[in-house]
C-alpha positions in Angstrom: 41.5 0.0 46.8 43.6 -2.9 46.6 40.6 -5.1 48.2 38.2 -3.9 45.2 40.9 -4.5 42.4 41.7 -8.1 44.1 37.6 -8.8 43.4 37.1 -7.7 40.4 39.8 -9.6 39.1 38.2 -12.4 40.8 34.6 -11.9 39.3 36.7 -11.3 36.0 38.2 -14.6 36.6 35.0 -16.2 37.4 33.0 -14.7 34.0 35.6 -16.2 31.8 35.0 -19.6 33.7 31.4 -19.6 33.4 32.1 -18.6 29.7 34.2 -21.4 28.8 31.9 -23.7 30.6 28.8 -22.7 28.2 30.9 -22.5 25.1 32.0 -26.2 26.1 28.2 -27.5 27.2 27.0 -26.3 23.4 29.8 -28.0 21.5 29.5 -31.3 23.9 25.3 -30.7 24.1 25.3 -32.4 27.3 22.5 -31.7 29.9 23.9 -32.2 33.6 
């Protein structure tokens, strides 16, 4: 139980990032 609390927090963790990252790509607008 604690393993499948530990990942989801990660994949949480991971959503936010990705998240942030296209918030930040369609304010800058740049293309990598």
């Amino acid at each position: 139980m604690r393993y499948c609390w530990i990942i989801r927090k990660i994949k949480q963790q991971e959503k936010k990032k990705k998240k942030k990252e296209k918030k930040q790509k369609k304010k800058t607008n740049i293309v990598y």
